[in-house]
N, C-alpha and C positions, 0 to 999 in steps of 0.2 A: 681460389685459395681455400674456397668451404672445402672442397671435396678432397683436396691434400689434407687436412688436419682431421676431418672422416674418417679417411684410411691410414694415416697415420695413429689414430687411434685404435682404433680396430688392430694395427699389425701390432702399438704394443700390448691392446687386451688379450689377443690370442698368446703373445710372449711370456705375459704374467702369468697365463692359467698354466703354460707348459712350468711355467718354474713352479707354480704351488705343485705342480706332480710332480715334479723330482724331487719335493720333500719328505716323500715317504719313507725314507729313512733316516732322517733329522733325528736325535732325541728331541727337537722340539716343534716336532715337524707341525701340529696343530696349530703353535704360535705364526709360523711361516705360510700355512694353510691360511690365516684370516690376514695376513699383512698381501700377501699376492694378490687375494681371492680379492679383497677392499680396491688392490689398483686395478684388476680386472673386471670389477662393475662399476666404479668410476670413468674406465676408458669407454666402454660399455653407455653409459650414461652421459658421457662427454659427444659420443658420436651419434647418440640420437637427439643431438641439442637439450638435454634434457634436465642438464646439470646445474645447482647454483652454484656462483660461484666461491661460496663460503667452505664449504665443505672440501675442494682441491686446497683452499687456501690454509684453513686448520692442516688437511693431512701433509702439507708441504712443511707445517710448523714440526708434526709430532716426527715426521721422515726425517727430517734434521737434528730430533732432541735422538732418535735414535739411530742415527751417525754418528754421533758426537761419544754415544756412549757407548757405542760397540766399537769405535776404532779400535785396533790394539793398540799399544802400548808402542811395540815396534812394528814396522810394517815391513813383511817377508815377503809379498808378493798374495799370488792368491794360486800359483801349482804346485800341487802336491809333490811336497819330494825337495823342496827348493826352502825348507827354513821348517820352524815349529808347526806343526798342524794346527796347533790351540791359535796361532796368531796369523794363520793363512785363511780357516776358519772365521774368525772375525772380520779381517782384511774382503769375507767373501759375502759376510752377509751387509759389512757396512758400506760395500761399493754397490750392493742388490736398494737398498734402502736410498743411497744417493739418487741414482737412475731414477729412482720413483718419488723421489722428491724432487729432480730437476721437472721434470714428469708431470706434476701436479702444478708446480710454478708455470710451465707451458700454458696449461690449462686454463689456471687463476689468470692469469694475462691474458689470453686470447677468448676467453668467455666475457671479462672487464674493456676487453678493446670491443669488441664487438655491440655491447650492450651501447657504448658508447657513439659509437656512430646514428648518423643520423638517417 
């Protein structure tokens, strides 16, 4: 089970780094740049056991305070072409933020199970 949660980290640290590069055209792509980058040395950190487990546990809190506040309003989906772009936009970064907060909950649990055993 070590070496599933290894590579499972790893596939999603290389995942995060690919989406901080697609943000190169964000207007606020810097912001997206440290929010990816954070779950990319996190995974990073998680796969070389290296991690506490306080720090997935905070960023699971703040992933969540910003899900809550980028949902849209109404939710159109997240393809272009299919509703407003301002609320598919949102709908895109607050489902990128969930992932990464389900993400870090993984994490906080299975670094706190593990510590735990005997």
């Amino acid at each position: 089970m070590k070496v599933f949660f290894k590579v499972f980290a790893i596939v999603f640290g290389i995942l995060f780094l690919w989406a901080a590069f697609v943000q190169y055209n964000d207007p606020d792509a810097f912001l997206w740049y440290a929010v990816y980058g954070s779950a990319f040395v996190i995974s990073v950190l998680f796969a070389l056991d290296r991690l506490p487990w306080l720090i997935p546990a905070v960023l699971f809190i703040l992933f969540m305070a910003g899900v809550a506040y980028s949902w849209p309003e109404t939710y159109q989906g997240v393809t272009i072409g299919e509703g407003n772009i301002d609320n598919i936009e949102k709908a895109r970064e607050a489902l990128g933020l969930l992932i990464m907060a389900i993400l870090m909950l993984i994490y906080t649990l299975r670094i706190r199970y593990i510590r735990k055993q005997p």
